[in-house]
C-alpha positions in Angstrom: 35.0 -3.9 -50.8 38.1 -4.3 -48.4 38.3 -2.6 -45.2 41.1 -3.4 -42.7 40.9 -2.9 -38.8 44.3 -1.1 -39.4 42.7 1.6 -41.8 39.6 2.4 -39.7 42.3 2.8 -36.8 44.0 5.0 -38.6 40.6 7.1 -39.6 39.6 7.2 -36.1 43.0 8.4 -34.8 43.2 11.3 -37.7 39.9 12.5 -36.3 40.6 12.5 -32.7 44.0 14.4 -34.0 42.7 16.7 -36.5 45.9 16.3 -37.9 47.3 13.6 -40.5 50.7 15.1 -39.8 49.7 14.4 -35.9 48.1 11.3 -35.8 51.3 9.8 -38.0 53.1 11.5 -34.6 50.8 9.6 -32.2 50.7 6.5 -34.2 54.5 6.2 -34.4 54.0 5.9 -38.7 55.5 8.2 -41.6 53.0 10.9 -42.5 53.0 9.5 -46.6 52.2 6.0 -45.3 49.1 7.6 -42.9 47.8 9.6 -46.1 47.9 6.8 -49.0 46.2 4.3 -46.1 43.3 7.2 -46.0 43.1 7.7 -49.5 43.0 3.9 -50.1 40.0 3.4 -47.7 38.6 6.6 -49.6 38.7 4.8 -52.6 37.2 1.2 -51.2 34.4 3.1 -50.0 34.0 5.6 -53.1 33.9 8.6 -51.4 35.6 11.6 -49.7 36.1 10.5 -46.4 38.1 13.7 -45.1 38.6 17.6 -46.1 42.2 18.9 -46.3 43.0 22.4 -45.6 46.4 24.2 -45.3 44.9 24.0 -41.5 44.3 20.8 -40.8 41.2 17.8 -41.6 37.6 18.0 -40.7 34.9 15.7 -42.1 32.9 15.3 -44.9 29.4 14.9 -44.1 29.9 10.9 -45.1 32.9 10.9 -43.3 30.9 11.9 -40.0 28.3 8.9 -40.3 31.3 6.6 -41.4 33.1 7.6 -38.5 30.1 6.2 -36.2 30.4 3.1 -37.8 34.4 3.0 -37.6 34.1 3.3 -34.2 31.1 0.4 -33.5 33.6 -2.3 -35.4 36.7 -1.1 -33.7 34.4 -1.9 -30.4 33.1 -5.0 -31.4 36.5 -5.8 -32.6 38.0 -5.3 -29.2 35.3 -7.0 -27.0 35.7 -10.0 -29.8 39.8 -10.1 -29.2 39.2 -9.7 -25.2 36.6 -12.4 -24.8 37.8 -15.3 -27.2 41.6 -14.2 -27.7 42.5 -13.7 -23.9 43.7 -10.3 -25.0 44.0 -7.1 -22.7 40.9 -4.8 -23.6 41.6 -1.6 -25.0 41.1 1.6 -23.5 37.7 3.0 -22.8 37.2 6.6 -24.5 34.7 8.9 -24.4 34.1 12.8 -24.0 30.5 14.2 -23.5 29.9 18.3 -23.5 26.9 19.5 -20.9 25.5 23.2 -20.1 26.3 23.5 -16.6 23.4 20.5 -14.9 24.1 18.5 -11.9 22.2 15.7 -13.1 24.7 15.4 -16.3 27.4 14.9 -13.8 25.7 12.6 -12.0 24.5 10.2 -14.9 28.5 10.6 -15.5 29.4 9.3 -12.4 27.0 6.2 -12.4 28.3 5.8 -16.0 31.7 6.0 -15.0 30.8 3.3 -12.0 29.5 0.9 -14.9 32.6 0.7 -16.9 33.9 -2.9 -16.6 37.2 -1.8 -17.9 40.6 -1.4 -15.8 41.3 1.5 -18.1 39.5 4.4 -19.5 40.1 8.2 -20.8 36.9 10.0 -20.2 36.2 13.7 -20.4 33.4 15.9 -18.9 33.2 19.3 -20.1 30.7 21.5 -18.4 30.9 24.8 -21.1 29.6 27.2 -22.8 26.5 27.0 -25.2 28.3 28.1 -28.0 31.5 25.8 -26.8 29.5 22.8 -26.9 28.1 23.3 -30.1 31.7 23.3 -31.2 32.8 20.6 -29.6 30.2 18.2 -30.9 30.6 19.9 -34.4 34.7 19.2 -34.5 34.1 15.8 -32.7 36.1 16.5 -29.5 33.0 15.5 -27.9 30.8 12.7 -29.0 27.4 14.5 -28.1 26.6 18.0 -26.0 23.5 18.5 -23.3 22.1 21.8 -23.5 18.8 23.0 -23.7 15.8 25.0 -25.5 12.7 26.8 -25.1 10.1 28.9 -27.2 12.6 32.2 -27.1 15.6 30.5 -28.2 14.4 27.4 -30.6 14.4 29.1 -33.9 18.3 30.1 -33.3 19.8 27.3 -31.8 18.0 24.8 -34.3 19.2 26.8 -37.5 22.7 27.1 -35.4 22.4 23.2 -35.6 20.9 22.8 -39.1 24.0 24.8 -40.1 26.7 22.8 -38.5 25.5 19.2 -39.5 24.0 18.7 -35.9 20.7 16.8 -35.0 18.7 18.0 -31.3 17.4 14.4 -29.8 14.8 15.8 -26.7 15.2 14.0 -23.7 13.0 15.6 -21.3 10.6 18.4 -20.6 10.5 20.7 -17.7 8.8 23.5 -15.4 10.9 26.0 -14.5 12.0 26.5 -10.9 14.8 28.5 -9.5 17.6 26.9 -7.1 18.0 28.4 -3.6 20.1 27.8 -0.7 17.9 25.8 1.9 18.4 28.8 4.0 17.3 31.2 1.9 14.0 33.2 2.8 11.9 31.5 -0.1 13.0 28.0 0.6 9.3 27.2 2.1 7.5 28.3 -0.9 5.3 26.2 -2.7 5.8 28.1 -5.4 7.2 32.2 -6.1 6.7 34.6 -8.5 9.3 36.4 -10.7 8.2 39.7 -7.9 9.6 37.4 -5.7 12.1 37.4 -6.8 13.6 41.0 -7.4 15.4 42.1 -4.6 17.3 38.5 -4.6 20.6 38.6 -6.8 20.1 36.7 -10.0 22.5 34.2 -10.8 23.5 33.2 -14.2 26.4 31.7 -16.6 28.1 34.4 -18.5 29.1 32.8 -21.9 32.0 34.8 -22.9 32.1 36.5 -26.5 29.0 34.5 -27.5 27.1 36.6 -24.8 23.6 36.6 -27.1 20.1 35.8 -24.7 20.2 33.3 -27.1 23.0 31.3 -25.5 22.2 32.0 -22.2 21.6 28.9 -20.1 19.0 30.3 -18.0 15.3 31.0 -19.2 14.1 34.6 -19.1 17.5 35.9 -19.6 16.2 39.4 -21.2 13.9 39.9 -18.4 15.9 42.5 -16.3 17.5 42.1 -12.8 17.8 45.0 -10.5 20.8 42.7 -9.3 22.8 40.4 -11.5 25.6 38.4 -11.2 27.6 36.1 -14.0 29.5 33.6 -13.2 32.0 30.7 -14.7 30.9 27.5 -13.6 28.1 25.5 -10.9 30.6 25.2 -7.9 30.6 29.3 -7.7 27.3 29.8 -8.6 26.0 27.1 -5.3 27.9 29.2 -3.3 26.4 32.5 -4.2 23.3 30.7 -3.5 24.2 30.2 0.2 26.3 32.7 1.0 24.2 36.1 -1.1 20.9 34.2 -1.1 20.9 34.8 -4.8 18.9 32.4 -7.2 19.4 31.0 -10.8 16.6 29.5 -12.7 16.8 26.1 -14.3 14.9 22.5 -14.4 14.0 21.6 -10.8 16.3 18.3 -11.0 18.8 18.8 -7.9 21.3 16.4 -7.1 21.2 15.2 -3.5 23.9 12.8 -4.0 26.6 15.3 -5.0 25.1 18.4 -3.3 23.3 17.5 -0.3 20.5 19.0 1.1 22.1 22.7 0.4 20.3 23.8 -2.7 16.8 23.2 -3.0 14.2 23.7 -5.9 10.9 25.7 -6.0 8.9 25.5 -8.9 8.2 29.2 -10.9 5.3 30.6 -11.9 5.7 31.3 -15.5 4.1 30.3 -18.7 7.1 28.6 -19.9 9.1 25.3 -20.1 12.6 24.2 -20.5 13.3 21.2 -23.3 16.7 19.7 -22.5 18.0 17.4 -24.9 21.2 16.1 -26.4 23.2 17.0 -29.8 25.1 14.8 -31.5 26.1 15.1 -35.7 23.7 13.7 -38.3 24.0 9.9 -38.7 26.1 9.5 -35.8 27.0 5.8 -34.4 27.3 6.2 -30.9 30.4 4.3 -28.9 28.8 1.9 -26.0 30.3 4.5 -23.5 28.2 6.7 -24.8 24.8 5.2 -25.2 25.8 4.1 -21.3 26.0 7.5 -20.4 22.4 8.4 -21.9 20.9 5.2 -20.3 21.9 6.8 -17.4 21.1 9.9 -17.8 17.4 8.9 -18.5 17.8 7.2 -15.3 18.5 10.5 -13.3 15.9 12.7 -14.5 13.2 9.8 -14.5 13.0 10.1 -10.5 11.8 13.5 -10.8 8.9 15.2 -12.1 9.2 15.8 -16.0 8.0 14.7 -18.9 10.3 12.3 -20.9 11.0 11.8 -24.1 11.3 8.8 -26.2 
């Protein structure tokens, strides 16, 4: 069996296009030469490699594990051409989907600090739970962060059986809620959800996928005599400190990209948040993005929960 550099270029960029018709565009080729190069390498590797619709191409379930490995040579290709050919390196790519966690964005800054490339096209999405499912699923991300507990398990794991997706745990938490430093609680060693009831509850609304079980926050069906949804973590700090409100979540705060603001008091519930990372079955991971869970293992191990392997 044969496989070119050129063809597993080609694969790569049909997948970030979704589009044979597009990626001819982007690759400055006719669209007949882009589709006999793919059904060529179809045929070296003896299987279907790509589904065509009247819509567009998604992969097969072999054409997701091959495209881990595509993208591993292409790497080692490039790092190969750069170090013994004097050649520029390519540029860096990567695009990672998180629920909305602080300590996501921070593992992407240190990630981001770590590239030893002059050029790079990253992409940080903080969305919804349904959205990142999605973008892992389609491949416009190469892995999501989200999380799961006993109430929402069952769902999310057949939601993720369904769509090809594997759950890798990273880490196990207690839940605490996030309050501004001012806030009357702030001193607590601990509070209770009574505590709590005549503080506004903060949360992330998730748009037509509004189910509990795609809420981001634990003890989402427990009811709030005061409620408030919002878009994304910016708004939802400063309803913290400016309407004292509350949202509950891991206990991992960010000092380096929030400051002393926000501050975490553990909750006393019986409960406990898993946060993890998806990715589809078989997947090869780029080097960008086995960086970026080094370092996220590296954020959350400074604070007090119980990692995975």
């Amino acid at each position: 069996m044969t496989i070119s550099l050129q063809q597993l270029k080609y694969f790569v960029e049909i997948t970030k296009a979704g589009s044979i018709n597009q990626a001819a565009e982007g690759l400055y080729i006719a669209q007949p030469t882009l589709s006999k190069a793919m059904k060529e390498l179809e045929s070296e590797v003896g299987t279907s490699l790509l589904k065509r619709t009247s819509k567009g191409i998604s992969l097969t379930t072999d054409g997701r594990e091959f495209l881990g490995y595509a993208r591993q040579v292409l790497e080692q290709s490039d790092l190969l051409e750069t170090r013994w050919l004097n050649k520029k390196p390519s540029r860096k790519l990567c695009a990672i989907s998180t629920q909305h966690y602080a300590f996501a964005v921070n593992a992407f800054v240190n990630m981001v600090k770590k590239t030893e490339s002059n050029e790079y096209e990253y992409t940080l999405r903080e969305a919804r739970t349904y959205e990142i499912i999605e973008d892992v699923k389609t491949l416009r991300s190469e892995l999501g962060v989200l999380y799961k507990n006993n109430y929402n398990e069952q769902v999310i794991d057949k939601i993720l059986r369904e769509n090809q997706l594997v759950f890798h745990a990273l880490f196990v938490a207690k839940p605490h809620v996030f309050v501004s430093s001012t806030n009357p609680l702030a001193e607590r060693a601990f509070v209770t959800l009574k505590d709590l009831e005549n503080f506004p509850r903060l949360s992330y609304e998730q748009g037509e996928h509004n189910s509990f079980y795609f809420s981001e926050e634990i003890l989402s069906t427990v009811y709030a005599k005061k409620d408030i949804k919002v878009g994304d973590r910016a708004t939802i700090f400063n309803l913290m400190i400016g309407l004292n409100g509350y949202t509950i979540s891991t206990g991992i705060v960010s000092r380096d990209l929030n400051g002393d603001h926000i501050v975490a008091i553990p909750l006393a519930v019986e409960d406990s948040i898993e946060v993890g990372w998806i990715s589809p079955k078989a997947a090869q991971l780029s080097t960008q993005a086995q960086l970026y869970l080094s370092e996220l293992k590296n954020v959350v191990s400074a604070y007090d929960v119980e990692l995975k392997a």
